[in-house]
N, CA, C and O atoms as a DFTB+ gen file, in Angstrom:
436 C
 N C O
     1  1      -4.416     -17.333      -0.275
     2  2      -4.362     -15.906      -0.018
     3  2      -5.183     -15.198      -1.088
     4  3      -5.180     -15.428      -2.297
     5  1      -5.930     -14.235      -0.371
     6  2      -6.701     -13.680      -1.223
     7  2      -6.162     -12.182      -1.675
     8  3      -5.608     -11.558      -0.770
     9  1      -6.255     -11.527      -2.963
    10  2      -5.640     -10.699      -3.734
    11  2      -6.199      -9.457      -4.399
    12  3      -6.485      -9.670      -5.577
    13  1      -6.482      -7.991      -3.908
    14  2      -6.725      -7.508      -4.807
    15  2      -6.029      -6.180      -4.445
    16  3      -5.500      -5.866      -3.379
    17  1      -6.207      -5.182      -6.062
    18  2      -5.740      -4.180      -5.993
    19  2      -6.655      -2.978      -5.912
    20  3      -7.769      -2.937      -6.433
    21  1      -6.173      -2.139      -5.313
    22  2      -6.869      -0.433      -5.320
    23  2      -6.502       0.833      -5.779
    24  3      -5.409       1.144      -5.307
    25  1      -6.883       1.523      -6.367
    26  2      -6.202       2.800      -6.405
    27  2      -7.187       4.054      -5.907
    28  3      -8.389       4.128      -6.163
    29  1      -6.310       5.152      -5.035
    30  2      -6.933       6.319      -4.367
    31  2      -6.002       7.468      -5.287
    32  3      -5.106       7.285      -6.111
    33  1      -6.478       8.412      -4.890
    34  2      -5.986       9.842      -5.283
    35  2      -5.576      10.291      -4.028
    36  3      -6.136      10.193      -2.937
    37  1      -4.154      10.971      -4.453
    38  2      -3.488      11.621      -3.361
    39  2      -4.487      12.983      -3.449
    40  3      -5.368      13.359      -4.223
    41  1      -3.798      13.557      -2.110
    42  2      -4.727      15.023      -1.768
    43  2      -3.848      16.097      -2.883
    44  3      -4.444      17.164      -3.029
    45  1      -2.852      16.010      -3.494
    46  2      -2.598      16.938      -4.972
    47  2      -2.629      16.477      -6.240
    48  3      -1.947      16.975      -7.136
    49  1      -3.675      15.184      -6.452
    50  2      -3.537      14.507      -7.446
    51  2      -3.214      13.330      -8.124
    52  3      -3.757      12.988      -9.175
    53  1      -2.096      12.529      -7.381
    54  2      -1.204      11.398      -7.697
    55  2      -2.111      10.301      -7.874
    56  3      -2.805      10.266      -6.859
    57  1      -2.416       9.469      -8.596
    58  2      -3.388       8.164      -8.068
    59  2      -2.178       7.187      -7.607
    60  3      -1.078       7.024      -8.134
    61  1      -2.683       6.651      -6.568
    62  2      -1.542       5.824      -5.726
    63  2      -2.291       4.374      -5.442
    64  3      -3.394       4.131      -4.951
    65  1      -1.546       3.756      -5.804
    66  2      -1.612       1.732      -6.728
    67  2      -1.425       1.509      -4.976
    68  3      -0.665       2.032      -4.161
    69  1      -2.653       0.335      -4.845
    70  2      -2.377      -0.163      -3.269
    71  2      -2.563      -1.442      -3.709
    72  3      -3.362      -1.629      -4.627
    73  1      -1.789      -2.636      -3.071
    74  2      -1.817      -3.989      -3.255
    75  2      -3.150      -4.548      -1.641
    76  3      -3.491      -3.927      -0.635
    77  1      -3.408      -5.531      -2.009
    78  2      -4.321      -6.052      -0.528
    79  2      -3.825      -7.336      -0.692
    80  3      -3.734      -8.000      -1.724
    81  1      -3.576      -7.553       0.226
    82  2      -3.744      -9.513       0.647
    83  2      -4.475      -9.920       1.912
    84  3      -4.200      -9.259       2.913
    85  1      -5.547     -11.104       2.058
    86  2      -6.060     -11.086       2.902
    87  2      -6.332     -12.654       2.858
    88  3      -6.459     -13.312       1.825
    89  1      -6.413     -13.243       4.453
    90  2      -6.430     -14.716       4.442
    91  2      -7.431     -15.631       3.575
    92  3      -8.617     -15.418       3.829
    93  1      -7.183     -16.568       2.641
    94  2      -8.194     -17.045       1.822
    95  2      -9.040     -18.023       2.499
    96  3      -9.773     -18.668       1.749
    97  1      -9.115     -18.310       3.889
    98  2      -9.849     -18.738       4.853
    99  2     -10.390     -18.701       5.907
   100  3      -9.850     -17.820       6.576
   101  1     -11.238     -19.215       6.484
   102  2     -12.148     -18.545       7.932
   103  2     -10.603     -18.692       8.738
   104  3      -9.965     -19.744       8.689
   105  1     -10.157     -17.558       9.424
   106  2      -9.325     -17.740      10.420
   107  2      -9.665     -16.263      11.277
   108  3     -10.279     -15.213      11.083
   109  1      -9.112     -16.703      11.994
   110  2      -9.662     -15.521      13.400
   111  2      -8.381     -14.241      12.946
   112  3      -7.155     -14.333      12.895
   113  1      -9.297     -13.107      12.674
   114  2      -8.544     -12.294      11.968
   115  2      -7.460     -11.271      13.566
   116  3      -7.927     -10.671      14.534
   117  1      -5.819     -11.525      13.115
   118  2      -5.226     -10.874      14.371
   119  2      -4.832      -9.743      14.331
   120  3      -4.635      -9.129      15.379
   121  1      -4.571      -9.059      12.851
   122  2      -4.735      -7.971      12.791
   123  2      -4.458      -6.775      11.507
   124  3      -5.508      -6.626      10.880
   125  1      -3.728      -6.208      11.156
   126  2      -3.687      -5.470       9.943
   127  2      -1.779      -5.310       9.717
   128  3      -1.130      -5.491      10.747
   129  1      -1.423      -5.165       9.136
   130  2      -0.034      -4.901       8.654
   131  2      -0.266      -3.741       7.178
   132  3      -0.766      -3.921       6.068
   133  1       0.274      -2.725       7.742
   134  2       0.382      -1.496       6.080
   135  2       1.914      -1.443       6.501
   136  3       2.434      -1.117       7.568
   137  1       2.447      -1.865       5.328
   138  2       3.526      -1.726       4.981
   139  2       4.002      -0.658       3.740
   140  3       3.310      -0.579       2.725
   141  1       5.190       0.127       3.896
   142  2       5.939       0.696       3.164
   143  2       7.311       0.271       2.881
   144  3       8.136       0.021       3.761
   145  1       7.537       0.196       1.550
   146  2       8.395      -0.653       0.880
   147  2       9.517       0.471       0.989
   148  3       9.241       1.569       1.472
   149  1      10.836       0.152       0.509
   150  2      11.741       0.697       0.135
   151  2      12.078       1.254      -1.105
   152  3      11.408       1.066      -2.121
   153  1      13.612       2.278      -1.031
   154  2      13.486       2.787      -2.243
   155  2      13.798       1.677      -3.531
   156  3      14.533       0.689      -3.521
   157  1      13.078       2.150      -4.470
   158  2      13.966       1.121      -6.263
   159  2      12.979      -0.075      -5.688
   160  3      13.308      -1.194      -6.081
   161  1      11.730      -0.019      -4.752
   162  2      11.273      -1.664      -4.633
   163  2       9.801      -0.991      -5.038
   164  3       9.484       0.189      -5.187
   165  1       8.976      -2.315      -5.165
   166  2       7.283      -1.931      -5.291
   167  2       6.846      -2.999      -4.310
   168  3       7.325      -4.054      -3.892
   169  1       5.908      -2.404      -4.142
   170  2       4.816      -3.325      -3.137
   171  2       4.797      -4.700      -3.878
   172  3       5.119      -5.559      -3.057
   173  1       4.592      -5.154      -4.887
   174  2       4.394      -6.450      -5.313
   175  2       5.548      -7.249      -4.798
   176  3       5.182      -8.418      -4.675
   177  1       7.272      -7.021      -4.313
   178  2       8.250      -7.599      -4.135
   179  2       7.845      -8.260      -2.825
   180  3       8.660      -9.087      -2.414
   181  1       6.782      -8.075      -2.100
   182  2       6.360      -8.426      -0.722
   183  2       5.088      -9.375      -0.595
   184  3       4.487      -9.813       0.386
   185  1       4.932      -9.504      -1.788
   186  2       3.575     -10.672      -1.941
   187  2       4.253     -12.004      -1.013
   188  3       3.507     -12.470      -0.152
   189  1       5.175     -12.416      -1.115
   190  2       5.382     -13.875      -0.136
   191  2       5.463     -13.721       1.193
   192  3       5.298     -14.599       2.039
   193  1       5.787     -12.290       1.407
   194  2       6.085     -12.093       3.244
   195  2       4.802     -12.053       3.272
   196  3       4.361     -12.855       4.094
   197  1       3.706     -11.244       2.525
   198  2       2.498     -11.051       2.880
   199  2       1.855     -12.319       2.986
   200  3       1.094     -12.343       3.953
   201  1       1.900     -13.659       2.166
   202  2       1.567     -14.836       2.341
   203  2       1.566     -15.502       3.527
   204  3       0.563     -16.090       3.933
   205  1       2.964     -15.454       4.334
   206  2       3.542     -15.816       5.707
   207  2       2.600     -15.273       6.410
   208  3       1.938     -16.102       7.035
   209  1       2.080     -13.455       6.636
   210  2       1.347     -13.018       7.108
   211  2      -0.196     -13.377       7.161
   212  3      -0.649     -13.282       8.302
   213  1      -1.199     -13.806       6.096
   214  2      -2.215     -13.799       5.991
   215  2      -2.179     -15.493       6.059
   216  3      -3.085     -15.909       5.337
   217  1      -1.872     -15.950       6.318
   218  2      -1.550     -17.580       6.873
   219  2      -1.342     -17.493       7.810
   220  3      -1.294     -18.625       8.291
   221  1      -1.127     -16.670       8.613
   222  2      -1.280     -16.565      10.404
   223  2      -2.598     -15.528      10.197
   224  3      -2.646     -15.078      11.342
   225  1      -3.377     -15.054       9.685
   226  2      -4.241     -14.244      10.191
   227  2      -4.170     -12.391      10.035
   228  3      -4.673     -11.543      10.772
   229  1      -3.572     -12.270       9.133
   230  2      -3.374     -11.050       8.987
   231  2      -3.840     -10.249       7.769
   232  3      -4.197     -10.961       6.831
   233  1      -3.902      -9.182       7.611
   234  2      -4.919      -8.254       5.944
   235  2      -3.171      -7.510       5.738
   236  3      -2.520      -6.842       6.542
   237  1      -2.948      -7.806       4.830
   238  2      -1.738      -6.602       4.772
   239  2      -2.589      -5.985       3.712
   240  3      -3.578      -6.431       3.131
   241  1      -1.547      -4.111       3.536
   242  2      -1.831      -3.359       2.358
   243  2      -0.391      -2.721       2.372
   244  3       0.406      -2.636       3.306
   245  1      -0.284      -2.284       1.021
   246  2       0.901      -1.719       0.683
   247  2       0.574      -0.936      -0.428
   248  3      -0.203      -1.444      -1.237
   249  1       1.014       0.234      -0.651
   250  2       1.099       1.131      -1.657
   251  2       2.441       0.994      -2.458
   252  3       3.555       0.655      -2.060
   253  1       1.972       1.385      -3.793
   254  2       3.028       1.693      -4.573
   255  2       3.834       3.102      -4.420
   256  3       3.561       3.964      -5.256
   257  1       4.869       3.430      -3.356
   258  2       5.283       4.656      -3.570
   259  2       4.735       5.931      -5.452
   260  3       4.124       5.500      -6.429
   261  1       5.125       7.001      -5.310
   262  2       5.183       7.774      -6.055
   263  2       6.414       7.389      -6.449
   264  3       7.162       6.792      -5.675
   265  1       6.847       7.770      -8.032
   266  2       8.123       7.222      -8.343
   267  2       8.142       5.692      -8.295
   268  3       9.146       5.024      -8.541
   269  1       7.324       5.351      -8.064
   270  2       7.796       3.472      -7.892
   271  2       6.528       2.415      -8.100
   272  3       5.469       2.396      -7.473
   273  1       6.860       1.753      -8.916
   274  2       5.883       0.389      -9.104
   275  2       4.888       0.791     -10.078
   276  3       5.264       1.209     -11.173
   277  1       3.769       0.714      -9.818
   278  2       2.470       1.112     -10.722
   279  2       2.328       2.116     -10.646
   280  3       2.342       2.688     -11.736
   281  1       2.104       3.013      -9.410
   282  2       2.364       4.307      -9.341
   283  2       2.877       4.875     -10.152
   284  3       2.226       5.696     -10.798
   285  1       4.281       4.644     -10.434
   286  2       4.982       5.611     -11.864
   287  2       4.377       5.526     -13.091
   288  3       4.309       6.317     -14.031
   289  1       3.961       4.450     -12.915
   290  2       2.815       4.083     -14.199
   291  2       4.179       4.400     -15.730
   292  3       4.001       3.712     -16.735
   293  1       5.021       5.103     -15.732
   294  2       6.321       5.066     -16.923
   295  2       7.242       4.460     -16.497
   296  3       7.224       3.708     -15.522
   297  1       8.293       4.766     -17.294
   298  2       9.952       4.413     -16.560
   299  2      10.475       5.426     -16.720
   300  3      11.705       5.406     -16.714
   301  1       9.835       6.620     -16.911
   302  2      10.473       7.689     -17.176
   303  2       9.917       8.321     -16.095
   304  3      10.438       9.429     -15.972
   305  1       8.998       8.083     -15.165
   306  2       8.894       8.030     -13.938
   307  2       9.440       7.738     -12.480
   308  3       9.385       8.160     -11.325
   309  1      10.038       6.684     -13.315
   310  2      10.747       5.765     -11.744
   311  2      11.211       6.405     -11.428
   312  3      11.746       7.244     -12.153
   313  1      11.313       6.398      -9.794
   314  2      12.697       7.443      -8.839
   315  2      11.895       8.558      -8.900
   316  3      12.219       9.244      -7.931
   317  1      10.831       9.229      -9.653
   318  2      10.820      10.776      -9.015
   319  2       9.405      10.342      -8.175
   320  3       8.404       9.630      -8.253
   321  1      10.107      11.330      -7.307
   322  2       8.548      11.718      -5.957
   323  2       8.090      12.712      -6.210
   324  3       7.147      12.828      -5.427
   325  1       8.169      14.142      -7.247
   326  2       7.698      14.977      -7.023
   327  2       8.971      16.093      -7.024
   328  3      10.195      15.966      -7.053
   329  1       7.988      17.329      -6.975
   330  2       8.500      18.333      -6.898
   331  2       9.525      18.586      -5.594
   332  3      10.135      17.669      -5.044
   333  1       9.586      19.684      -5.285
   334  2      10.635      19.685      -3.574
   335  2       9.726      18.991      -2.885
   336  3       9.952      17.790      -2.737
   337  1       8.393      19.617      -2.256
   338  2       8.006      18.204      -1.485
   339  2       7.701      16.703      -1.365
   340  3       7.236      16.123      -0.384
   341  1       8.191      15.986      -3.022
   342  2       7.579      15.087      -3.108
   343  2       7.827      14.146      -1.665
   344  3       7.014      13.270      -1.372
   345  1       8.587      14.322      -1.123
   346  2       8.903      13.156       0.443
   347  2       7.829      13.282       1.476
   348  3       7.306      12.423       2.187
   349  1       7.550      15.109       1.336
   350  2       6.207      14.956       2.261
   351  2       5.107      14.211       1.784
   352  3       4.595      13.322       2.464
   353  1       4.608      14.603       0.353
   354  2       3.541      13.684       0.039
   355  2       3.534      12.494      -0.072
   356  3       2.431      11.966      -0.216
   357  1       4.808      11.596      -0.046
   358  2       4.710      10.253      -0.346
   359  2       4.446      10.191       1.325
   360  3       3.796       9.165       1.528
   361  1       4.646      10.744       2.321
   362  2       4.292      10.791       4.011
   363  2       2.822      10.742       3.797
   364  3       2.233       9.785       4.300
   365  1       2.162      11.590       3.155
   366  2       0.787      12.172       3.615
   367  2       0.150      11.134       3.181
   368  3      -0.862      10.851       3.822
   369  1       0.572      10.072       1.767
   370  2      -0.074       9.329       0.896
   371  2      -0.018       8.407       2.166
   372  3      -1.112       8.255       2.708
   373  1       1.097       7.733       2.773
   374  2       0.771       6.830       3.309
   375  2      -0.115       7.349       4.793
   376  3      -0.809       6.536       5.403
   377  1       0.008       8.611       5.192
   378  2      -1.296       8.417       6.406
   379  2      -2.467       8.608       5.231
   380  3      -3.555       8.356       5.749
   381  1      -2.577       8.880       4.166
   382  2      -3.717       8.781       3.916
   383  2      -4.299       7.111       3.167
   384  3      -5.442       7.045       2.712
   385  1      -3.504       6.065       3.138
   386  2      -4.093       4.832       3.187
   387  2      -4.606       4.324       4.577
   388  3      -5.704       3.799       4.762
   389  1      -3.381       4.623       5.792
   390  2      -3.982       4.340       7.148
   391  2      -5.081       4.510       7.414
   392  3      -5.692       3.565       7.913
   393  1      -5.835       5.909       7.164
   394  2      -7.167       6.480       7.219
   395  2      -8.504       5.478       6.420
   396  3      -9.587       5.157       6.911
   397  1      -7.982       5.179       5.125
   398  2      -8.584       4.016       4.173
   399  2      -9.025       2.985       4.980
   400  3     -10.158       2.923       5.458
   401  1      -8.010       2.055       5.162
   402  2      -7.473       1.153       5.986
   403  2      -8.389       1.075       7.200
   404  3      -8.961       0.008       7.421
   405  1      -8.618       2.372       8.199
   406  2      -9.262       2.397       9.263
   407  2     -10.611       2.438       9.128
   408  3     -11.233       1.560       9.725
   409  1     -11.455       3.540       8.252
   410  2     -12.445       3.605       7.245
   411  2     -12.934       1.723       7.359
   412  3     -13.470       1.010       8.209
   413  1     -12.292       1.511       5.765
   414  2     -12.784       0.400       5.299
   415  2     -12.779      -1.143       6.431
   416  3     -13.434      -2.172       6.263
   417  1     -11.832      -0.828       7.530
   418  2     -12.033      -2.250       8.779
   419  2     -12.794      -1.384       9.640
   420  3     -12.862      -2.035      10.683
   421  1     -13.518      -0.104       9.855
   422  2     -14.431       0.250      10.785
   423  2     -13.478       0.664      12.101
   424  3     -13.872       0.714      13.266
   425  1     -12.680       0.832      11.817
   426  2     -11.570       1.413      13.308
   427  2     -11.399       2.962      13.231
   428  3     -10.834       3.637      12.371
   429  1     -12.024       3.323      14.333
   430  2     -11.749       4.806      14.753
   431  2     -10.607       5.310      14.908
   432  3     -10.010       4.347      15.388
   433  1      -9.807       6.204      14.840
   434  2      -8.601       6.910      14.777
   435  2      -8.738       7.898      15.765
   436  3      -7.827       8.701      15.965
């Protein structure tokens, strides 16, 4: 399995930590998986499901929520999303990897 990381800027600022995994061999690619993790978890807790996945043929990506994982980048971070809207923007962050995601595999939206 092949491994790397990204980081984008949210649309108010946030830089938001994206994990990639992608098959480490010629296999007939079946399709994409973006996953969003749960609360108190980070995208890295999903590296082995993602393994299962890209061993059948699949690219996963996952972001580090706001409040969570690399994203918080502190621990005096963890758990917060933000101001009152932080729930919308951790929403917007993830349509705005989908968009990435679609972008960077050439798929129209």
């Amino acid at each position: 399995m092949l491994h790397k990381n990204f980081t984008f800027k949210s649309d108010e600022g946030t830089e938001i930590y994206v994990y990639v995994w992608m098959p480490d061999k010629k296999v007939d690619l079946k399709g994409i998986f973006q996953i969003a993790h749960g609360m108190a978890e980070t995208g890295a807790r999903y590296e082995r499901f993602a393994k299962k996945l890209t061993d059948n043929g699949y690219i996963v990506y996952i972001n580090d929520h706001r409040g969570h994982g690399k994203t918080a980048k502190t621990v005096e971070n963890v758990g917060y999303l933000g101001e009152a809207e932080g729930f919308k923007w951790l929403v917007e962050d993830l349509h705005k990897l989908s968009e990435i995601i679609h972008k960077k595999m050439g798929i129209k939206m």
